[in-house]
N, C-alpha and C positions, 0 to 999 in steps of 0.2 A: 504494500500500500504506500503509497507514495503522496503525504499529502499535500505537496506541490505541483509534482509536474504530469504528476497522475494523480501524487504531491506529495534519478536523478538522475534520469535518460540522457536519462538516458541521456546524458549523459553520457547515453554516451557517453562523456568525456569521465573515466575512471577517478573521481575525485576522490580524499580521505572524505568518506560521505561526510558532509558539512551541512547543508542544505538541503530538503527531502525534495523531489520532483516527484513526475508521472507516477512511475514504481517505485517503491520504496527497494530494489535489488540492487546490492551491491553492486553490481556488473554494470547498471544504467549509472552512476553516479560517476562525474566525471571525474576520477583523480587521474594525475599526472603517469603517463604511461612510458615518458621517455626518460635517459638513464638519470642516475641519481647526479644530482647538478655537482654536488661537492665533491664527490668519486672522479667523475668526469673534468668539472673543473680541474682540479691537481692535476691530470693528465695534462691538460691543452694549453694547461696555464704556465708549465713546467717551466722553469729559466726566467719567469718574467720580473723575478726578484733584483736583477741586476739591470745597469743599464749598457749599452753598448759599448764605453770603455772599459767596465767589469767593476766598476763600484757598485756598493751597496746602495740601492735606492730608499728615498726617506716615503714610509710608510705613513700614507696620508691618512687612515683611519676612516672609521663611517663619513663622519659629516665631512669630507671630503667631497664623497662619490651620495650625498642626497638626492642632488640630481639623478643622477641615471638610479638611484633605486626607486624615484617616486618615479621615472619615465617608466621601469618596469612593472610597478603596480598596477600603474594606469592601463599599458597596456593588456594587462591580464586583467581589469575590471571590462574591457574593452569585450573581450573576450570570452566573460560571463555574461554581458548581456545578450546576445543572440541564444545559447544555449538555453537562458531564463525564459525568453520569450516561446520558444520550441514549447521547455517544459508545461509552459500555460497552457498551450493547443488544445492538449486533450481537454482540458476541466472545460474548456469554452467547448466543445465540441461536445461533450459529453452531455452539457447544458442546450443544446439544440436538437437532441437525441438521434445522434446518427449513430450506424450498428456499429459492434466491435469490431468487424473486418473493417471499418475504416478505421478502425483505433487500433488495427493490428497492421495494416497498410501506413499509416500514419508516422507509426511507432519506428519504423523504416529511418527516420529525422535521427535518431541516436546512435547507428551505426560508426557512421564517420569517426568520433575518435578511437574507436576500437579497433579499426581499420586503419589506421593512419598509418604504420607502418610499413604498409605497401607502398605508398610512395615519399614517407621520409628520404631516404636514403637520394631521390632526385630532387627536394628540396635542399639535401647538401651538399648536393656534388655539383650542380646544374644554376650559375648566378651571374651577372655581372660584375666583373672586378672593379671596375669605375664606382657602379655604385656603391658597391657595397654585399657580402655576401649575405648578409641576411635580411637587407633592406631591399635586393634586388623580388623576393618575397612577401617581406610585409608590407611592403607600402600598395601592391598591386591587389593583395587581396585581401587588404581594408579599402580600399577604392571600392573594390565590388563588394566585400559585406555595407559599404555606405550606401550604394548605387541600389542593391537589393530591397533595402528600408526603406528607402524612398519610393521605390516602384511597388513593393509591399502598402506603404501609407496610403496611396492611391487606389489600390484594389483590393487590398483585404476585408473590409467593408460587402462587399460583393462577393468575395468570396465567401465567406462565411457566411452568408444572409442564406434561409432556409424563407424559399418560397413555395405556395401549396402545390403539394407532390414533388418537392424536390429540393435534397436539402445542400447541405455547403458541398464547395468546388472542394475534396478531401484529393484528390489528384495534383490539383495544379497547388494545394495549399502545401501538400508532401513533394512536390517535387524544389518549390523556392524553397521551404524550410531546409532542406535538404542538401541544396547550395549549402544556405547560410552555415549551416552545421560543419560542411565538407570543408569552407573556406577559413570558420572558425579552428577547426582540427587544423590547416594547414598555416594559419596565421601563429598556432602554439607551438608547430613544429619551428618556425624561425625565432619567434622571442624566447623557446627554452636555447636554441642554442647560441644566440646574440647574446640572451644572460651571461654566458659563462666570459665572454669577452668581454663585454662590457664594465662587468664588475672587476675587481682588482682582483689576486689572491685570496689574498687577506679575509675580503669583505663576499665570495661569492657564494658562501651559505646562504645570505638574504635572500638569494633568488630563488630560493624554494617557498622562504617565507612568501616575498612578494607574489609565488604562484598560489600558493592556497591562499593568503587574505585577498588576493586581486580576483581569483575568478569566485569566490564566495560570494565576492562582496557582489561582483556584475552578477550574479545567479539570483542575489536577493534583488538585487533593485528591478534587471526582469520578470523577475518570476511573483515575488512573494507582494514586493510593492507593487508591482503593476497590476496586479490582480486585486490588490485591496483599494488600490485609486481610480480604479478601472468601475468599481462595482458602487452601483446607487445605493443600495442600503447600505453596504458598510459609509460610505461619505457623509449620508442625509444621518445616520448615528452618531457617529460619532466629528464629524469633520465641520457639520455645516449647524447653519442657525435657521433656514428655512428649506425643506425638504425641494430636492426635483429629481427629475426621473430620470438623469444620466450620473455615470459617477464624474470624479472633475477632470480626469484624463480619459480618451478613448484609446484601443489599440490603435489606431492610424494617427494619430495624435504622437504617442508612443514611439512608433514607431519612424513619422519623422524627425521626431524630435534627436534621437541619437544616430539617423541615418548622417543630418547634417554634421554634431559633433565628430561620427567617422571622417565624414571627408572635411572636416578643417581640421581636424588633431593629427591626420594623417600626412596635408599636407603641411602641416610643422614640421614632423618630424622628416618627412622628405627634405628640407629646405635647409634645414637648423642641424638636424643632428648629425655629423657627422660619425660614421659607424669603423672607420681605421683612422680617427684622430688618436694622439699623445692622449695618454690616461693626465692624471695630475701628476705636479711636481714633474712633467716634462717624463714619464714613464710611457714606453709604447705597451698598444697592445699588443699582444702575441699574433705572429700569426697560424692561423690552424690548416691545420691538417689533414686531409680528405680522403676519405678511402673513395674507388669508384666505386657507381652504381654493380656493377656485377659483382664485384669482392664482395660488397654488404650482402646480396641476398645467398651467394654463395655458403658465407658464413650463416645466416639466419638456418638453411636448409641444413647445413653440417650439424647445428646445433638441434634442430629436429628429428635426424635423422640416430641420434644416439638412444638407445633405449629406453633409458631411465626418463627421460627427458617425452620420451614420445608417450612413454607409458604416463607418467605426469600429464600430458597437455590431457591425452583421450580422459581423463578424468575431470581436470577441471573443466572440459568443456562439456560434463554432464553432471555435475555433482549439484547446480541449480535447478534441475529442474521438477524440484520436488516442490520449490519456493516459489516457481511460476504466478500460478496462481494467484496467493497473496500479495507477489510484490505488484504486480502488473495491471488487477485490474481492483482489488481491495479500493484504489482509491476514488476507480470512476461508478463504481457499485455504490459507494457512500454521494458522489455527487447525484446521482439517480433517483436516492433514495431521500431528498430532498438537502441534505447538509451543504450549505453555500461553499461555493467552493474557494473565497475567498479568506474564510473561517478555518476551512483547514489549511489552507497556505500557513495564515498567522499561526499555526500551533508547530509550524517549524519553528518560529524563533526561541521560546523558551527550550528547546531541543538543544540549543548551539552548546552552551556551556558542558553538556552532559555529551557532545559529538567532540568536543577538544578535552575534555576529562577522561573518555573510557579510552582511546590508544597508550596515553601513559600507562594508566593502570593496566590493560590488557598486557600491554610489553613486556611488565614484570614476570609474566606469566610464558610468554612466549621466547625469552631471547636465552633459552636453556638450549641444547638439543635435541628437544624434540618438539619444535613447536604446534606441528599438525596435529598433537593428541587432543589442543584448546579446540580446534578444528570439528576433531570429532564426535568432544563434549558436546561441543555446541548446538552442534546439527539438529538432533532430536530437537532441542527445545524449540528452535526456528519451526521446525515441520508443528510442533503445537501451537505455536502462536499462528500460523498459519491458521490452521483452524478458527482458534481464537477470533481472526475476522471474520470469518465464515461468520460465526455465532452475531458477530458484534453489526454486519449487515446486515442479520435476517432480522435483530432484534431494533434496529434503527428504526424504521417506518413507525412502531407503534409508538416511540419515544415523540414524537415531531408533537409540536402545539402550534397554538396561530402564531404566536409571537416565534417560533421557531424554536430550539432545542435548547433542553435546560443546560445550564452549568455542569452537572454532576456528568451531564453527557459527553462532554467536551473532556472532563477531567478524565474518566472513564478513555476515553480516545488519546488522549496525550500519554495516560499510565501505558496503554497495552504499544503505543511506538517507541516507549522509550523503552520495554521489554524488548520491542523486536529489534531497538537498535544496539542493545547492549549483546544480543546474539549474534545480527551482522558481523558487529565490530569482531568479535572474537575472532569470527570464521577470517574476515579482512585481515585484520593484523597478521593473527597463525601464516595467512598465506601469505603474506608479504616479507615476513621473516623469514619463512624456507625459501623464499627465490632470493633472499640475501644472501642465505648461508650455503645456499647449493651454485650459485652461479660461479661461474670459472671469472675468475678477474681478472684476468688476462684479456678478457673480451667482454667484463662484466654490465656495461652497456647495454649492448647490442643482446646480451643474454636476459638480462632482466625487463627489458622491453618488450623482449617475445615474449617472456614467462608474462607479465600483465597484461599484452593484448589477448593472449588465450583466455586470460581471467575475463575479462570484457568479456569478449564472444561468447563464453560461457553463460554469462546473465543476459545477452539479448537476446540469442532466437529463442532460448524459453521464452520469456515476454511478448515476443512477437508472438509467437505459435499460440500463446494461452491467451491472448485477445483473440487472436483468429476462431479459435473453436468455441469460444462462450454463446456464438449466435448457434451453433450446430448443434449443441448441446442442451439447446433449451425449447422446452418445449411450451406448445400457444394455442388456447382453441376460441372460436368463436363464440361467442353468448348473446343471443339475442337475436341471429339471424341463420335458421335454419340451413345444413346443409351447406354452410361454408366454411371455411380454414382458414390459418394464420401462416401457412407454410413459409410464404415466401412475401416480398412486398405487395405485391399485384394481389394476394391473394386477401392479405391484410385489407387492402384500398378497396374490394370489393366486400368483404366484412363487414366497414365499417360503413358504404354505401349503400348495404341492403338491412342498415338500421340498426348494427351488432358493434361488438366493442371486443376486441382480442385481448384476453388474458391469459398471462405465463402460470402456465399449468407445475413447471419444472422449472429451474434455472440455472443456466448450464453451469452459473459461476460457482454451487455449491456440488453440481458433479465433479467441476473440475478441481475445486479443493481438494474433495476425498479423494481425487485418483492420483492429485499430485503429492497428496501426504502418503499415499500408498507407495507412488511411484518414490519418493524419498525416503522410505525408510528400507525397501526393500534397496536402495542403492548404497543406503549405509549399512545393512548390514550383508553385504555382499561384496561392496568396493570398495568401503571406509576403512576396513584393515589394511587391505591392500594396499589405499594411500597413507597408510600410517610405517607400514613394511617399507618403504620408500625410503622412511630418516635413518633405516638399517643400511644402506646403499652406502660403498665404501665412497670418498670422495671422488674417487679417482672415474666411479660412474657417473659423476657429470662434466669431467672434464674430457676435451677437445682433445685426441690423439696427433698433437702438432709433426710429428715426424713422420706421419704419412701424407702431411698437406704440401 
């Protein structure tokens, strides 16, 4: 359940979950999937301690290099707000009642950072020297995430509008989201690897910081705020002194508003920033080092092609799909079932504190040698809380008053996410500590980037798959109008034209719970040992056989 962006698709983009979107799955949340900045820094940055006569260079300290950490935050809030706005999609779509296969078509938007790996490797071998290697990248495709928002402010309006017998353009809406997402994934591959140049030695752990508070913070202000300034009753309650019936921002409103910020921030930093100037105190930046495009995928496939390794990915890329269900559609079942969906947005926020509290606490637990047991623990509980929403959707409807759902309701819903995200986290962490301690570091990059895009993939096409089936799955008969059906649309339209009203007799969302908790528990206890046998694997089985390359 996601109660942002389903309500953190997805997130696609692999985030340390921070902010809840669509699904509340791991796998949609977008954390950082490329290698680890301070690992990699120290590589690239190697020598830059010195200047060109061979002195020691005077070590200018943070507020030195201000500037270029607040140019990196910006850019990574930059970078959260298309993502935020994606994650809104569903709730507004859900709110106009189109079927789950567009919400499984839809859901298609989150792919791209889980996928970006495919064509990293040509965003770093492949630039203009003149301008700049990493600007020959980002300045072109913040052009076009600008150019998009604008042509979006124009038509989304129309898009989304459900007119009688025929509801939003979910095609053309999934195919521009889907840019946006593709060019945001490809905008992160150039400012993760400009961080590491840009900042000094010294100073380029920030750039991690600046990636999780920069794309947090763009994920809230797309997602969580634009949904709550977006929405008439939350405004006319709390915002305004005399009610009206739009909230005070629209999405195309929204939408131009940070198209134009792209294209003038964008062309600042075309203009202004130079990307191979003298660091401070007169320090060059280093310059890097490129593998080509065929060495990187060469090595990516070496790396796959090792047992251990392959035997790993075939697992994580099904050990979600027990949590399908709950994570994917939990949240558009609650918008259905009448809970605004700006209300749940807001129950991200008091989440934050308790989403940067549990990885410490988790880690204690995980940075021993055997991290995947947290893994294991955890699992069950997630396949219960799964259910858990089951129960907590079917019992919503009767909850609902004219003024809308009590208090006790909401707390109730805040308790049982912060359950499921202290489960998440576990499984999250466990697994991002074995792809620590098992990657060859020799190539640890390039290894631990695979190991996370496979974790990605792993959380989306369940999600996908378990929006697609919830219409297949459910079933609908007519009442009122002899001798007709609910099968299909047409059949529905003639239903309700011969005087009858189609209601769900079944719903596929609560077949598909029980077969996803079936489907997970039979995979834990059948392949959870297995990937627990895994931390028995001598080191040497994940390391790269260099003398036969």
């Amino acid at each position: 359940m996601e109660l942002s962006d389903s309500v953190t698709h997805k997130n696609g983009r692999q985030r340390k979950p921070a902010v809840p979107q669509g699904d509340m799955s791991d796998g949609n949340r977008v954390r950082n999937t490329t290698p680890d900045l301070e690992e990699e820094g120290e590589a690239l940055l190697r020598g830059s301690d010195t200047e060109n006569n061979g002195q020691p260079s005077v070590q200018p300290g943070i507020r030195g290099e201000l500037g270029n950490v607040s140019l990196l935050l910006f850019l990574y809030v930059l970078q959260g707000i298309p993502l935020g706005l994606a994650g809104s999609i569903p709730l507004i779509l859900q709110s106009k009642n189109v079927s789950y296969k567009d919400q499984a078509f839809f859901s298609f938007v989150f792919w791209p950072f889980s996928l970006k790996l495919l064509w990293a490797p040509l965003v770093d071998a492949l630039y203009l020297t003149w301008f700049g290697r990493r600007k020959s990248w980002l300045v072109p495709t913040q052009y076009l995430l600008g150019l998009f928002m604008l042509y979006l402010s124009v038509t989304v309006d129309t898009l989304l509008k459900s007119d009688e017998g025929q509801g939003p353009d979910v095609i053309t809406l999934t195919a521009v989201f889907f840019m946006l997402a593709f060019l945001a994934a490809t905008q992160d591959i150039a400012v993760d690897g400009w961080a590491l140049t840009m900042l000094s030695r010294e100073n380029v752990g920030y750039a991690s910081t600046c990636n999780s508070v920069g794309q947090t913070a763009g994920y809230f202000l797309g997602n969580v705020l634009f949904l709550a300034l977006e929405s008439a009753d939350f405004c006319n309650k709390y915002l305004r002194a005399e009610p009206k019936e739009t909230g005070i921002v629209t999405l195309s409103d929204f939408l131009f508003f940070w198209g134009v910020v792209f294209l003038v921030s964008t062309t600042l930093v075309a203009i202004m920033k130079k990307e191979n100037a003298r660091g401070q105190h007169g320090r060059k930046k280093v310059r890097e080092e490129t593998q080509s495009v065929m060495e990187t995928y060469k090595l990516l496939l070496s790396i796959i092609k090792m047992p251990a390794v392959f035997t790993f990915c075939s697992l994580l890329l099904t050990a979600k799909m027990g949590f399908s269900a709950a994570d994917a559609v939990t949240g558009l079942k609650l918008v259905e079932a009448g809970v605004p969906k700006e209300q749940l947005a807001l129950l991200a926020v008091p989440m934050v504190p308790l989403q940067v509290l549990l990885p410490l606490i988790i880690s204690k637990y995980t940075a021993g040698p055997r991290p995947l047991d947290v893994f294991y623990k955890a699992f069950p509980f997630r396949l219960l809380i799964g259910l858990g929403y089951a129960v907590l959707v079917w019992w919503t409807p009767s909850l609902k008053q004219e003024g809308g759902f009590p208090l006790y309701y909401y707390t109730i819903v805040l308790f049982s996410y912060a359950l499921h995200q202290v489960a998440l986290y576990s499984m999250y962490v466990a697994c991002m500590a074995f792809h620590a301690k098992v990657s060859d570091p020799v190539i640890g990059g390039t290894y631990m980037t695979l190991l996370n895009t496979v974790t990605n993939l792993g959380g989306n096409w369940p999600s996908t798959l378990a929006l697609w089936m919830v219409d297949p799955l459910t079933s609908k008969e007519c009442q009122g109008a002899a001798g007709q059906k609910c099968g299909s649309p047409e059949e529905t339209g003639l239903c309700v034209k011969e005087g009858g009203v189609c209601v769900t007799s079944l719903d596929g969302y609560y077949v598909e719970s029980v077969v996803c908790a079936l489907i997970g528990l039979t995979w834990w206890v059948w392949l959870g040992n297995r990937m627990r046998r895994l931390q028995d694997q001598s080191p040497a089985a994940w390391r790269r056989n260099y003398s036969s390359c």
